[in-house]
KEVEXVEX-209906 format. One record per residue (C-alpha): z, y, x. Coordinates in steps of 0.1 Angstrom, whole numbers, plus 5000, padded with zeros to 4 digits. Each point is the difference from the previous one (the first is absolute). Layout:
BEGIN
ZYX/...
This chain:
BEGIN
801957324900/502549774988/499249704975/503649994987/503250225009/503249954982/503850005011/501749715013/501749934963/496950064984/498049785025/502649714987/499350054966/496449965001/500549725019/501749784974/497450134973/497249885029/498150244992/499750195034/496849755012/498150094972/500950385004/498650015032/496849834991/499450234974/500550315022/497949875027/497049964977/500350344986/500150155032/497949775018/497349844972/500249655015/502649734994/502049835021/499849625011/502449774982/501549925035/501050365006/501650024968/502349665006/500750165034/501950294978/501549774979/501249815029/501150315019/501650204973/502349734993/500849985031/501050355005/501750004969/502949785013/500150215034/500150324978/503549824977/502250165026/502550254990/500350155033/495950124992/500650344975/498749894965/497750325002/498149945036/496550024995/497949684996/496250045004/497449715001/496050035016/499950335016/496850085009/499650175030/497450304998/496449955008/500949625010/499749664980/503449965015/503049934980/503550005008/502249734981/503150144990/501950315003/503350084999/501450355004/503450204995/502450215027/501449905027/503450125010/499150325009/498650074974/496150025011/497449804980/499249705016/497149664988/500449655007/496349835006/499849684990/497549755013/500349684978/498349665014/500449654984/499049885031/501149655011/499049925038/498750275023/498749945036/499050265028/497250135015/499749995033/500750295023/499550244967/503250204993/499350044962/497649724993/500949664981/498549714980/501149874965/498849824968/499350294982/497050104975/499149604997/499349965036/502050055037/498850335011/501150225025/501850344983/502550275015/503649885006/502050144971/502550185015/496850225018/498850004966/503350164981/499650205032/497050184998/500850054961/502750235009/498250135029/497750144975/502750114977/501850225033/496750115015/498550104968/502050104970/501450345000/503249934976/501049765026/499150235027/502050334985/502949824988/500549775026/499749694979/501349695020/497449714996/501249655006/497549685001/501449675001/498049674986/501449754981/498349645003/502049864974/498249624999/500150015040/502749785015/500549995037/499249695016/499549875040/497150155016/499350274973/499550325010/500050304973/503050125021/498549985039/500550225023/496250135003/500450194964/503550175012/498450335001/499549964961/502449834991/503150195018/498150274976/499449784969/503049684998/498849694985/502249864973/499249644992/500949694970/504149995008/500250415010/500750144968/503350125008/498850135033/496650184981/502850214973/502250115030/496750145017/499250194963/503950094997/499950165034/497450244991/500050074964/503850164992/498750174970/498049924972/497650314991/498249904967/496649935019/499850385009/498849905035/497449784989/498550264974/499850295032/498549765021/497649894975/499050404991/500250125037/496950095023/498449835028/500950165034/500449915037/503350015011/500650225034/500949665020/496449924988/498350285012/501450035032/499649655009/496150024992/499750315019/501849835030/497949684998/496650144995/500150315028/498349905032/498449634988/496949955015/498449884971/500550314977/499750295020/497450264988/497050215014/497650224989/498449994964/502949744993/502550275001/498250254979/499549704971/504249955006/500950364998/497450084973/501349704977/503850145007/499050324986/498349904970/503049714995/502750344998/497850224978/499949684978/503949955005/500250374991/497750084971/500849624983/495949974995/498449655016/498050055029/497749695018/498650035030/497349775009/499349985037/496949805010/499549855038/498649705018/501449715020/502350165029/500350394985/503749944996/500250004963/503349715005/501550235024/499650314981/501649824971/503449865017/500450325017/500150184964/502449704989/502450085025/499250404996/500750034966/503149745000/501450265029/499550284977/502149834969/496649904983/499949674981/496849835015/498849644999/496949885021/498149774979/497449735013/498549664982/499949845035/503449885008/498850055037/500350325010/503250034982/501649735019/498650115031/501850394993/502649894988/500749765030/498750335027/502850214978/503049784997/503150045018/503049694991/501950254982/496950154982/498249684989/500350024961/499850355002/496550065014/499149664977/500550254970/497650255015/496949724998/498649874965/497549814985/497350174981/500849824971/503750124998/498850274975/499149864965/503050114987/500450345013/501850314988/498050305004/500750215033/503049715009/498950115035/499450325016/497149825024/498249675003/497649975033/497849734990/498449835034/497049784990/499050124971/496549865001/502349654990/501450084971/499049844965/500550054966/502349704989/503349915019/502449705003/499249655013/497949904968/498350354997/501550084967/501950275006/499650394993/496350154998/498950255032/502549955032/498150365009/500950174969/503749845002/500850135031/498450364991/502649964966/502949945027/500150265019/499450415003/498049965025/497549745018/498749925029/496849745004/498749915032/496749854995/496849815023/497649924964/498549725026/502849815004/500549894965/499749625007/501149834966/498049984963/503350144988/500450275022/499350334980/501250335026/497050204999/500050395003/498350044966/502749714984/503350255016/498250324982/499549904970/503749845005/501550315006/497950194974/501749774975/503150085014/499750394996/500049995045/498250255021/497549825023/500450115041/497049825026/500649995029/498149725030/500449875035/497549975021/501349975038/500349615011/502749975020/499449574996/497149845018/500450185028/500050314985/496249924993/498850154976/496649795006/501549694997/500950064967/496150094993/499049715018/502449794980/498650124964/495849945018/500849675012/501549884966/497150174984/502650224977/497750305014/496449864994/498650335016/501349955034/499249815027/502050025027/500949865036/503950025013/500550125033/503050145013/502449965030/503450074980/499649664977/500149705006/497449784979/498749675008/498649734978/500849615014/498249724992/503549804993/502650044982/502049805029/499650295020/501050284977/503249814998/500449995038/499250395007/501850134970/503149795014/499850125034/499850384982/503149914980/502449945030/500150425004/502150084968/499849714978/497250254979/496749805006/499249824968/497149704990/498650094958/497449834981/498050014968/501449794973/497649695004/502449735000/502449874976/503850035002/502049734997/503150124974/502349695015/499450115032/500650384996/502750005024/498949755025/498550165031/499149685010/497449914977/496750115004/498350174974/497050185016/497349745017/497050045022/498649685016/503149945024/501450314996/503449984976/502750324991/502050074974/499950264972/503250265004/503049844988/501350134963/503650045013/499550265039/498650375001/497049915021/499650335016/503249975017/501149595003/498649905036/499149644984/497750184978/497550015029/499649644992/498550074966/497450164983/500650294979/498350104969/499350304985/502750034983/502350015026/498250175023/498650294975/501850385006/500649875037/499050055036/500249775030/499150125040/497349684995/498549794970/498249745001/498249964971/498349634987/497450054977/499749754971/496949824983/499950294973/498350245020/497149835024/496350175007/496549904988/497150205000/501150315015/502750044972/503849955004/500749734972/503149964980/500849674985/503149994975/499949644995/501049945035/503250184996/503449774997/501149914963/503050125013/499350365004/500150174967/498150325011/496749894981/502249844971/497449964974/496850115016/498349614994/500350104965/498750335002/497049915022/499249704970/500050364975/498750275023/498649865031/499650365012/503250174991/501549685021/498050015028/500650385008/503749974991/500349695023/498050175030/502050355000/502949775000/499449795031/498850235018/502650244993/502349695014/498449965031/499650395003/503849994994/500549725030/497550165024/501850324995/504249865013/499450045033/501150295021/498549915035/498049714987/498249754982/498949645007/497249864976/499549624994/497349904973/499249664982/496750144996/498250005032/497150244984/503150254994/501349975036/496750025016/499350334975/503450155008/499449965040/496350144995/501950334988/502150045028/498950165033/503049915029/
C-alpha cells in the first residue's frame, strides 16, 4: 500500500500547492486510525522538498512514477520514496529510496550493519541505511510476484541529504561495503551524482504503471528464496526431525495444501511441553513451505528465538532474505484477509491482545494472524505463559478461529527429547514447583545432570568450565533485581547481587545464546524462553522461597524493571485473590520455563535456603 503515487510532473505540482504532507497524513489515518507525530510530518516536508529539486531534471521522463510511504505487507515497515519507469531495455525497473536527515554517524564496532546516530531524540544504535534500503528491496525481489515475473530491476540507494563528510566520519567505511556496493550513499553536495544514478536506470517514464502492479501483486517466495532455505536448513543439527515430530510436520503440510486448494482457513493447534520440538517442527515447516512456493512467515513475541534462527539460517548472501521469513506477532493489525498462504506461529502461549510499544494497537494478535492467512499453525505449552498480558490459550485460538469461519485441527507432543530426554524430569520439575499439587516426587536418574549448590559462586565456576565445549552452556535467573536502563549495554556493570557475588544482566545489544561474553551475564526469561542450552544454571530469586511445607511466591520481590506482573499491586489492592493466583501461575511458570533450558543439565542456586534445602530433599543421587 502506497500513501501517495503520482508522476514525476504531477509530484511537482503538488509540491508548490504543499499540499502533499497533509495528503499523506490524511491517508495514513484512514488506513491506519492513528495519527502521526508532528516530527514525522516535518520529516516529509523536509524530504519532499528535497526530492523535489533532485526530481527538476530533464534527463528524468516527466511521466516516471513517484510513490511516497510504501508499506511493506504484514510489516510496520515503510519505504520512503519510490521511483519507477523502464530502463533501456525496456523492462520495468524501481528506485528505493532511503531518505535520512542525518547529520553525524559513527560505527559500531566489529558489526557490519550496525551504527549510532541522534535519531528519535536520543543516540541510539539503528541499522546502517544502506542495509536498510537493502533489505527493503530484498523484500520487494524475494517477495513480490510482478517483480519476480517481469523481471523488475530494483535499485536502493540512500540519500543523507543534511550529511556532510567530515574527518573521522564513517557512513562510508569499509565494514558496510557489502551494503553499500549494493545500496550507494548519496550525501549534502551529491545531487548531481544521486540524478545520474536515477538517469541510469529509469530511460522511460511509464505513468506509475509499475507502482500500481506492485502494489496489486501477491506475496510469493522467489525460487532463489526457496532454494537457499532448503540448502541452509538440510542437515543442521538443531532442526532435524524424529518420530511424532515428523508426523505433526507432514500432517500440518497436508492440511496447509487442502487449505491452499479449497481457499477455506484451516488452524491447527498443536499442544506439547518443554523439549517436544514444537520450535523445530515450526522452522522446518518455514523452510518447507517457502521450498514449495508458499508464502509463510514464522511469527513469535520473543525476539529470541527469532534472532537465534535467523542467525542458525543465514548465509552472507542470504541475510535479509531469511530476516523476511521471521516476524513479530504484532506485525498483523492491519492485515488483509489470506495475504499469506501460511503463518507458523511458535510460542503461542505469548501472545496478547494489544500490540505496539504502548499497547494500543489492533484488538486479538490471535485472531489477526488467523485473518492473515489460509491457514495456521500454533505451537502451544499453556504452562509457559509467563506475562499478565499473555493471552495464547487453546480455548482463546478456537474461539479465534471460530470467528474467523477456520476449521480447528489438535494435534500434541509428548516425547522430551530436552532434559535428557527425561520425561521424569519434566514431572519432577512441575512437583517441586508445586504446579502439580498431587505429586510428590523424588528425581533419580543417571542421564541428567542435576545438582543444587549452596553458592552462586560456584554455579558460575562449573557452568564456565561446561561452556568451554561449544560455547552452549548458559547462567539464567528470575527477575529479582533491577536493571539499570544507562547501563543496558555495559557488561561491566553489575546488576544481579548476592553478598559478594556480582554479574551482569544480558546486555540489550548481543544474541546471548550465541555471544561467548554472554557467559558472563545472567539471562532472563526473556531471552532465554523458546531455547535450549547442553547446561543451565538456574538462580532462583526471592519470589519463590519455602515456608511451611508450601512453595511460596512473592511478587513484590520481583525487579520494577520487569514488566511481566505490570499491574498486579493494583490488582491484589481490588482482588487479593484473583492477584495472588495470577502472580503464582506466573512465577512459577518462569522458573518452570528456566528449569526446563537445559539439555544435559541444570544447576540450581537459591536465596532461600528453605527452598535449596527442599529442592535437595527431593533429589535422590
Amino acid at each position: 500500500m502506497f500513501l501517495y503515487i503520482n508522476t514525476k510532473k504531477g509530484f511537482l505540482e503538488d509540491v508548490k500547492k504543499s499540499s502533499i504532507a497533509y495528503d499523506i497524513e490524511e491517508e495514513f489515518f484512514f488506513n491506519f486510525k492513528r495519527n502521526i507525530s508532528r516530527s514525522e510530518i516535518n520529516s516529509w516536508r523536509s524530504s519532499i522538498y528535497f526530492m523535489s529539486k533532485i526530481l527538476q531534471c530533464k534527463e528524468i521522463p516527466e511521466n516516471a512514477g513517484i510513490a511516497l510511504e510504501y508499506c511493506i505487507p504484514q510489516t510496520s515497515k515503510r519505504i520512503d520514496f519510490m521511483i519507477s519507469g523502464y530502463d533501456v531495455y525496456g523492462l520495468p525497473c524501481i528506485i528505493v529510496v532511503e531518505l535520512k536527515q542525518w547529520t553525524r554517524v559513527k560505527a559500531v564496532k566489529e558489526s557490519d550493519s550496525l551504527i549510532e546516530t541522534y535519531t528519535g531524540g536520543r543516540i541510539q544504535r539503528v541499522v546502517h541505511p544502506s542495509y536498510q534500503a537493502w533489505s527493503y528491496a530484498s523484500f520487494l525481489k524475494d517477495y513480490n510476484m510482478y517483480i519476480q515475473d517481469n523481471r523488475a530491476g530494483v535499485f536502493p540507494c540512500v540519500c543523507m541529504y543534511n550529511y556532510a563528510y567530515f574527518k573521522g566520519d564513517c557512513v562510508n567505511s569499509v565494514q558496510f561495503n557489502d551494503y553499500i556496493s549494493e545500496s550507494p550513499v548519496f550525501s549534502k553536495g551529491q545531487e548531481n551524482d544521486f540524478r545520474e544514478f536515477i538517469c541510469s536506470h529509469i530511460v522511460k517514464g511509464d505513468s506509475c504503471a509499475v507502482i500500481e502492479q506492485i502494489e496489486h501483486s501477491k506475496i510469493r517466495p522467489s525460487k532463489r528464496l526457496q532454494d537457499s532455505v532448503d540448502r541452509m536448513i538440510r542437515g543442521k543439527r538443531e532442526f532435524i526431525m524424529v518420530d511424532e515430530q515428523r508426523t505433526v510436520f507432514e500432517n500440518i503440510l497436508d492440511i496447509a495444501e487442502k487449505s491452499y486448494q479449497s481457499d477455506r482457513k484451516s488452524t491447527v493447534i498443536v499442544e506439547g511441553g518443554a523439549g517436544t520440538g514444537k520450535s523445530i517442527i515450526a522452522v522446518n515447516l518455514v523452510a518447507e513451505l517457502t521450498k514449495k512456493g508458499k508464502s509463510v512467515r514464522y511469527v513469535s513475541k520473543n525476539t529470541a528465538p527469532r534472532t537465534v534462527y535467523m542467525k542458525l539460517l543465514k548465509g552472507s548472501k542470504d541475510k535479509n532474505s531469511i530476516e523476511n521469513l521471521f516476524s513479530g506477532s504484532g506485525n498483523y493489525t492491519q492485515s488483509v484477509n489470506n495475504t499469506f498462504d501460511v503463518i507458523v506461529t511458535d510460542e503461542a502461549h505469548r501472545l496478547t491482545s494489544k500490540s505496539g510499544i504502548f499497547h494500543d494497537l489492533g484488538k486479538n494478535q490471535i485472531q489477526e494472524i488467523i485473518h492473515a492467512c489460509r491457514c495456521s499453525a500454533f505451537f502451544i505449552d499453556e504452562r509457559q505463559r509467563i506475562t499478565i498480558g499473555d493471552i495464547g490459550t487453546v480455548s482463546e485460538i478456537e474461539k479465534s478461529a471460530h470467528a474467523e469461519n477456520s476449521e480447528v485441527t489438535h494435534m500434541k507432543l509428548v516425547s522430551q527429547f530436552r532434559c535428557g530426554g527425561n520425561q521424569n524430569y519434566i514431572a519432577w520439575v512441575d512437583s517441586i514447583l508445586q504446579i502439580d499439587k498431587d505429586k510428590n516426587l523424588k528425581f533419580l536418574s543417571e542421564d541428567y545432570d542435576l545438582r543444587v549448590f549452596d553458592s552462586p559462586e560456584e554455579l558460575r565456576q562449573l557452568i564456565t568450565e561446561k561452556n568451554r565445549f561449544g560455547n552452549r552452556s548458559r547462567i539464567m535467573g528470575g527477575y529479582c533485581w533491577n536493571r539499570n536502563k544507562y547501563e543496558k549495554n555495559n557488561p561491566d556493570f553489575c546488576n544481579v547481587e548476592i553478598g559478594d557475588f556480582r554479574m551482569s544482566w544480558n546486555i540489550e545489544n548481543s544474541v546471548f545464546a550465541f555471544d561467548k561474553d554472554s557467559i558472563n551475564q545472567i539471562g532472563c526469561i526473556h531471552v532465554v524462553q523458546g531455547l535450549e542450552f547442553d547446561y543451565a544454571g538456574v538462580i532462583i530469586g526471592d519470589d519463590l522461597r519455602f515456608e511451611d511445607g508450601r512453595v511460596i511466591v512473592d511478587f513484590n520481590k520481583r525487579a520494577d524493571t520487569d514488566k511481566s506482573l505490570h499491574g498486579i499491586k493494583k490488582m491484589y489492592r481490588e482482588n487479593p485473590e484473583k492477584a495472588m493466583s495470577i502472580a503464582e501461575e506466573l512465577i512459577k511458570n518462569t522458573y518452570r520455563v528456566l528449569l526446563t533450558r537445559g539439555i544435559k543439565g541444570c544447576y540450581i542456586y537459591c536465596t532461600d535456603k528453605m527452598l535449596s534445602d527442599y529442592i535437595k530433599e527431593n533429589i535422590s543421587y
